[in-house]
DOFISE-504017 format. One record per residue: x, y, z of N, C-alpha, C, O, CB in turn; residue in one letter. Coordinates in steps of 0.2 Angstrom, whole numbers, plus 5000, padded with zeros to 4 digits. Glycine has a CB too. Layout:
BEGIN
- n.x; n.y; n.z; ca.x; ca.y; ca.z; c.x; c.y; c.z; o.x; o.y; o.z; cb.x; cb.y; cb.z; r
- X; Y; Z; X; Y; Z; X; Y; Z; X; Y; Z; X; Y; Z; A $
...
END
This chain:
BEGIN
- n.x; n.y; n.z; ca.x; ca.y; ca.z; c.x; c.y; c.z; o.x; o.y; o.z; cb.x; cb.y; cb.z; r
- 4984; 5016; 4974; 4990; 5015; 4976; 4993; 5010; 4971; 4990; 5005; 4970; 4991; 5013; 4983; X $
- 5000; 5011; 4967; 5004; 5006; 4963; 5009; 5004; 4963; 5013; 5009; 4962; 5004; 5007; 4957; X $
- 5012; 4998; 4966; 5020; 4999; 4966; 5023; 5001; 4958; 5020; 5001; 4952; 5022; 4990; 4968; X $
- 5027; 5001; 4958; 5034; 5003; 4952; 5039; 5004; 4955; 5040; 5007; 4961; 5034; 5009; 4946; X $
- 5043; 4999; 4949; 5050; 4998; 4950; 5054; 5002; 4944; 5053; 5002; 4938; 5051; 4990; 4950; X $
- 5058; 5008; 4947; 5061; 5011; 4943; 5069; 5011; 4943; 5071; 5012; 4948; 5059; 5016; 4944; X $
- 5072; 5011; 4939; 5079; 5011; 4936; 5082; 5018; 4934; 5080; 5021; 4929; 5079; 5007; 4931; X $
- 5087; 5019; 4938; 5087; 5027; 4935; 5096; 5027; 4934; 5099; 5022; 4936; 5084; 5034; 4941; X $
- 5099; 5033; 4931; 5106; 5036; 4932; 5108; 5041; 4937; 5105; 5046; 4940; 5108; 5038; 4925; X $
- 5115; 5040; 4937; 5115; 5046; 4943; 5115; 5054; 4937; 5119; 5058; 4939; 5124; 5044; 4951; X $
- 5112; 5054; 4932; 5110; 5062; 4929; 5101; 5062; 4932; 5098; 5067; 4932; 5111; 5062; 4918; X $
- 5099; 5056; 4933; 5092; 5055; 4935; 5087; 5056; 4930; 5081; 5059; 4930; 5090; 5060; 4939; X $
- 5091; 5048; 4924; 5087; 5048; 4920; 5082; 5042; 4923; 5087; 5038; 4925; 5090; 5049; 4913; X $
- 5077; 5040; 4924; 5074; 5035; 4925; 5070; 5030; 4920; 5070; 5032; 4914; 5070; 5038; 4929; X $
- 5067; 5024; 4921; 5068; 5020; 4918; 5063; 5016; 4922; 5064; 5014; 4928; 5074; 5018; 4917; X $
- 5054; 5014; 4917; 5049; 5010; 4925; 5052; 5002; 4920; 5053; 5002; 4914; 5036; 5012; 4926; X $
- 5053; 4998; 4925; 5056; 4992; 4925; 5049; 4988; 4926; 5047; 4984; 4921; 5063; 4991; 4930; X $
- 5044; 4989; 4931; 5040; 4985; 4933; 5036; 4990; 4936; 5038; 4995; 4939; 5043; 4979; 4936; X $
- 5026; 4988; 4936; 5023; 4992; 4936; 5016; 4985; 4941; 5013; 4980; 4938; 5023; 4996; 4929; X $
- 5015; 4987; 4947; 5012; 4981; 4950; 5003; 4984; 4948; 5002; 4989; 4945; 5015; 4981; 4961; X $
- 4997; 4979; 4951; 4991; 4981; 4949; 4990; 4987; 4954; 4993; 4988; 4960; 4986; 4975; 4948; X $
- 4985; 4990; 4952; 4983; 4995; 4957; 4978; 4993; 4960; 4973; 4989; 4958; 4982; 5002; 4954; X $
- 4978; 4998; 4967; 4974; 4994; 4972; 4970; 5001; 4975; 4970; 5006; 4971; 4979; 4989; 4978; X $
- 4969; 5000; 4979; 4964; 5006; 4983; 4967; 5006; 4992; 4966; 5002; 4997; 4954; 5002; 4982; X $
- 4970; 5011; 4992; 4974; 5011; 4999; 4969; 5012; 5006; 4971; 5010; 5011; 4980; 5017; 4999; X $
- 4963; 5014; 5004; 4958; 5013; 5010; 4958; 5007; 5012; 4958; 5007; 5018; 4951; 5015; 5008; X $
- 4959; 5003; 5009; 4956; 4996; 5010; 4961; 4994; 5013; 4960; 4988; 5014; 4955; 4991; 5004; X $
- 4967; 4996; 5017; 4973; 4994; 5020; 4972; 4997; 5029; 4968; 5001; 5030; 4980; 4997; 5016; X $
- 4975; 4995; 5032; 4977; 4997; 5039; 4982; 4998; 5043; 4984; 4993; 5045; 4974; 4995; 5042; X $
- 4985; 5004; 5044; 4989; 5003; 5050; 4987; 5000; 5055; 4981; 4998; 5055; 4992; 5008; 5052; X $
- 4992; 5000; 5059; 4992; 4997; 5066; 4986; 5000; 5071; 4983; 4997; 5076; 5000; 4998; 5070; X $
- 4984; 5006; 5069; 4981; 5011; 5073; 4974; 5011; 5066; 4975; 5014; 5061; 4987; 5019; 5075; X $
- 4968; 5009; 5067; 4964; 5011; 5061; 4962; 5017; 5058; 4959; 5017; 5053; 4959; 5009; 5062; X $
- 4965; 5023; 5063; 4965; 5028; 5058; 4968; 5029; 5053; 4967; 5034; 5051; 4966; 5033; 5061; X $
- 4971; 5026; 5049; 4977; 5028; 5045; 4976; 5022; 5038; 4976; 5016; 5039; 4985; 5028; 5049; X $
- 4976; 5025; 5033; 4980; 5019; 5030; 4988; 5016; 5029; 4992; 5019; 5030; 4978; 5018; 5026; X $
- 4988; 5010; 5027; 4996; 5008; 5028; 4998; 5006; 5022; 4999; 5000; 5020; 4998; 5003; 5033; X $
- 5000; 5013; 5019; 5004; 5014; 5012; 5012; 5008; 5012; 5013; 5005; 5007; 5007; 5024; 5012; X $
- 5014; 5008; 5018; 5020; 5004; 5020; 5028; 5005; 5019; 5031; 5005; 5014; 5019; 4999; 5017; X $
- 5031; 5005; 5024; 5037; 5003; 5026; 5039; 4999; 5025; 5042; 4997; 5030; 5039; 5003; 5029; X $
- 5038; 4992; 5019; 5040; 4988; 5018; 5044; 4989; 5011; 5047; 4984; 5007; 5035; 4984; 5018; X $
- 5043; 4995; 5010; 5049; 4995; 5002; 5055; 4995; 5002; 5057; 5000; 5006; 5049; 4999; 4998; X $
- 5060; 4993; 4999; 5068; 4991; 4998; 5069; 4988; 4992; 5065; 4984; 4989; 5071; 4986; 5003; X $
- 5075; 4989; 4991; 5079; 4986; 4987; 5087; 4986; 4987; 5091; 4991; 4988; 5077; 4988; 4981; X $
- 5089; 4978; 4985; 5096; 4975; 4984; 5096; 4974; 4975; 5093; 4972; 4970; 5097; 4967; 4989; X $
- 5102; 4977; 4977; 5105; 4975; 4969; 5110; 4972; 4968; 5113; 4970; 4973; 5107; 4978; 4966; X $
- 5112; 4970; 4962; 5121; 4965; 4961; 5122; 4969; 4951; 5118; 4972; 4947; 5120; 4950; 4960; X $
- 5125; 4969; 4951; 5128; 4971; 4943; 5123; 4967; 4938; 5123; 4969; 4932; 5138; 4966; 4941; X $
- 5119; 4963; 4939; 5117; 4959; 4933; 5108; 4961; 4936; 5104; 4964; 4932; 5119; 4949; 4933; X $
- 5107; 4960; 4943; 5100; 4961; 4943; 5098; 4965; 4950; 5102; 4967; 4955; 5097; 4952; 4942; X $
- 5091; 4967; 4950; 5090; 4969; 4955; 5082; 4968; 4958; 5077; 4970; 4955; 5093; 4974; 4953; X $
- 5082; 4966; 4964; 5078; 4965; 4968; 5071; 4972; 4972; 5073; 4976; 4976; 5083; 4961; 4973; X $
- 5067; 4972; 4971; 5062; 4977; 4974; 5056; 4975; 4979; 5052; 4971; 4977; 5059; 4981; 4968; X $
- 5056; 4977; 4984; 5050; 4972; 4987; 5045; 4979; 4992; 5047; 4984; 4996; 5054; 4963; 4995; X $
- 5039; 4979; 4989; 5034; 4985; 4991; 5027; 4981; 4994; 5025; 4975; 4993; 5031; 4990; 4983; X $
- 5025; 4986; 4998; 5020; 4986; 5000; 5013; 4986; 4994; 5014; 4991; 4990; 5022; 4990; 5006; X $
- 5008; 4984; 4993; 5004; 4984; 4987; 4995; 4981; 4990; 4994; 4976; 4993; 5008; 4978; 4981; X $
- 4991; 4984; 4987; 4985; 4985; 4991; 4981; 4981; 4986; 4975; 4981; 4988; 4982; 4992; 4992; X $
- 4982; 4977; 4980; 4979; 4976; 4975; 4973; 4971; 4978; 4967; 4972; 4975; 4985; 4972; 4969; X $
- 4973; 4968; 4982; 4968; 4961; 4985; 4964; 4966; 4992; 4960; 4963; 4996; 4974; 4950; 4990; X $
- 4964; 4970; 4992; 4961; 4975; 4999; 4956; 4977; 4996; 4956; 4979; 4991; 4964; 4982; 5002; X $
- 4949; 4975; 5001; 4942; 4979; 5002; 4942; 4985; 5006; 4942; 4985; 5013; 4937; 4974; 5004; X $
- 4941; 4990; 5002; 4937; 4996; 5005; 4930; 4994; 5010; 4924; 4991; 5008; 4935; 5002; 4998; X $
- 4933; 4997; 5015; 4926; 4998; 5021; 4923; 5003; 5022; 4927; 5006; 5027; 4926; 4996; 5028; X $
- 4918; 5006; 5020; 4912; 5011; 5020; 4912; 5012; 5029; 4912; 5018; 5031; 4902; 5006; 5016; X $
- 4913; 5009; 5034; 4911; 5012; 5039; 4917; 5016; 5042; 4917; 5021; 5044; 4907; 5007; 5044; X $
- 4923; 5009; 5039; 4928; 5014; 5041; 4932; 5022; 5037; 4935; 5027; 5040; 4933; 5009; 5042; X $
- 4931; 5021; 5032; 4928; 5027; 5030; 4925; 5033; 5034; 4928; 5038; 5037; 4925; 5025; 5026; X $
- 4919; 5032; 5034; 4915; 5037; 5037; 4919; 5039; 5043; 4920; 5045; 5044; 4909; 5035; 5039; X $
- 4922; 5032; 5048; 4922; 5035; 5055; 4931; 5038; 5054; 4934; 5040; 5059; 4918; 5028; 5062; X $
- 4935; 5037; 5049; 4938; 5043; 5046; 4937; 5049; 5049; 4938; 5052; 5054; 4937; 5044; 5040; X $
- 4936; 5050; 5043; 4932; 5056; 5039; 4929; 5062; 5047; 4930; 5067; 5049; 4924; 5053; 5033; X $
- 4926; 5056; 5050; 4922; 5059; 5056; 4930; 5063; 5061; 4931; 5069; 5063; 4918; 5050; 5061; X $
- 4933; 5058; 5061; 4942; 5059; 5064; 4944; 5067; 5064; 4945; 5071; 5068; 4948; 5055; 5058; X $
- 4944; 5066; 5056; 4947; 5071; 5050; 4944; 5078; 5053; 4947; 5083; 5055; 4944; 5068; 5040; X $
- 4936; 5078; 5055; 4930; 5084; 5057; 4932; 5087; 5062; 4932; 5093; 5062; 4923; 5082; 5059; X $
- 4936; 5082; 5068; 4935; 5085; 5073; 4929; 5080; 5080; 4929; 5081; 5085; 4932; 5091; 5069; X $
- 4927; 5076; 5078; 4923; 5071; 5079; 4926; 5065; 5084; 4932; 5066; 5085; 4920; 5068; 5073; X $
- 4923; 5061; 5085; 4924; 5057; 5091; 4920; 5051; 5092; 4918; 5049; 5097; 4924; 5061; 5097; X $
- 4917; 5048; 5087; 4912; 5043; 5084; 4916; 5036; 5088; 4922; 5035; 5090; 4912; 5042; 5074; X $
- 4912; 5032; 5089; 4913; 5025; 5092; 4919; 5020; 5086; 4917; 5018; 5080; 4903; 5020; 5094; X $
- 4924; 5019; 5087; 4930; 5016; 5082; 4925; 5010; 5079; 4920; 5009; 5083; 4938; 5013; 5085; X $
- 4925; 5006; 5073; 4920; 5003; 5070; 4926; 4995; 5073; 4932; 4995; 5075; 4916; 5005; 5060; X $
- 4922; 4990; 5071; 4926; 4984; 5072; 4925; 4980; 5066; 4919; 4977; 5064; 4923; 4979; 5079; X $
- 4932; 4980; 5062; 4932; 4977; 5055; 4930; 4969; 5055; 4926; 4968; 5050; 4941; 4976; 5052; X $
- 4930; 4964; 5059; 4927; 4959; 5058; 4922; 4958; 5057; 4920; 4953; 5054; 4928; 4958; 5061; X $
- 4919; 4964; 5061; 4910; 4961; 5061; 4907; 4969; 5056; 4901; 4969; 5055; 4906; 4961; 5073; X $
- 4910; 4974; 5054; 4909; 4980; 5055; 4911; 4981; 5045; 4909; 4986; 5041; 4915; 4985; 5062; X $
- 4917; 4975; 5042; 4919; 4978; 5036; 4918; 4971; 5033; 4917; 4966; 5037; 4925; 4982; 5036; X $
- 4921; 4970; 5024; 4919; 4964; 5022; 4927; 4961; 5023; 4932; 4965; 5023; 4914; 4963; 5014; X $
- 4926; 4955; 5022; 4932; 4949; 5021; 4939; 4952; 5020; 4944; 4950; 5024; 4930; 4945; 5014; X $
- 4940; 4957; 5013; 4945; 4960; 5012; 4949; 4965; 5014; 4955; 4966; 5013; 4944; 4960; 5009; X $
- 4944; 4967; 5018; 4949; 4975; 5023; 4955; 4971; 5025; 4955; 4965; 5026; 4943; 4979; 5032; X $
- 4960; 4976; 5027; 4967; 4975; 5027; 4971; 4971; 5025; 4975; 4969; 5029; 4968; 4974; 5031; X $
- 4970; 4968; 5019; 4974; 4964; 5016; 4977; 4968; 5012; 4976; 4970; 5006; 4971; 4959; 5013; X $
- 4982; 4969; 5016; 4990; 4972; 5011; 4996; 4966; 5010; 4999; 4963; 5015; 4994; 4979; 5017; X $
- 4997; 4966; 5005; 5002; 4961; 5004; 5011; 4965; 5002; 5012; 4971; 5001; 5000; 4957; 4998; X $
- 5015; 4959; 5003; 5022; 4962; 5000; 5021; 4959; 4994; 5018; 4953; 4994; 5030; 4962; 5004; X $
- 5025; 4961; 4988; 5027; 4963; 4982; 5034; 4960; 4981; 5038; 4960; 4986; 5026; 4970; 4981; X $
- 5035; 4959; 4976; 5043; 4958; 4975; 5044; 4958; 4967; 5040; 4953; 4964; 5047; 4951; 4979; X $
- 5048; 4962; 4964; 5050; 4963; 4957; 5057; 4962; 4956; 5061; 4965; 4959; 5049; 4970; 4955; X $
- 5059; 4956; 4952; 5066; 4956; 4949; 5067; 4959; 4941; 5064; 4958; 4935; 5068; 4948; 4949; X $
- 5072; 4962; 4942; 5074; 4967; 4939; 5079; 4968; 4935; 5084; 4969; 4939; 5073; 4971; 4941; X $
- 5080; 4969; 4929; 5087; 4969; 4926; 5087; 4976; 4923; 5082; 4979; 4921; 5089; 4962; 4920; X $
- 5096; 4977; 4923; 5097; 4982; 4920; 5094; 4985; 4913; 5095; 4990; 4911; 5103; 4982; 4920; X $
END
């Protein structure tokens, strides 16, 4: 997963302005652990001179092997005992951050 910030015309020529590090979206969580959480945290404001972008971005998130599996298990058809990240994944699971890019024409 990578944030970018793009700039475009209304012909829909586009324009990457800002390009965030890439991360690994396993390593994030929705509210509910089945899922990950790509995020509803993206938007943007603008003014004539500059413009504001703020995303959701996985760059500091550790992937967890169990939560994975017990995915995947989901995914089968299955019904496996939900794992507990605290004790079950390392340090970094769910660390999703927001982002924010300023941006000129």
């Amino acid at each position: 997963m990578q944030g970018k910030v793009r700039v475009g015309t209304p012909t829909g020529a586009f324009t990457t302005k800002s390009v965030g590090a890439t991360g690994d979206a396993r390593g994030s969580s929705a509210n509910a652990l089945d899922g990950e959480f790509i995020g509803d945290y993206n938007w943007v404001v603008a003014t004539n001179s500059f413009g504001v972008a703020v995303y959701n971005d996985v760059r500091d998130a550790t992937e967890c092997p169990r939560v994975d599996a017990w995915r995947q298990h989901l995914v089968d058809g299955q019904s496996p005992p939900q794992p507990s990240p605290p004790t079950d994944c390392p340090a970094g699971f769910g660390n999703s951050d927001i982002y924010a890019a300023k941006v000129t024409p």
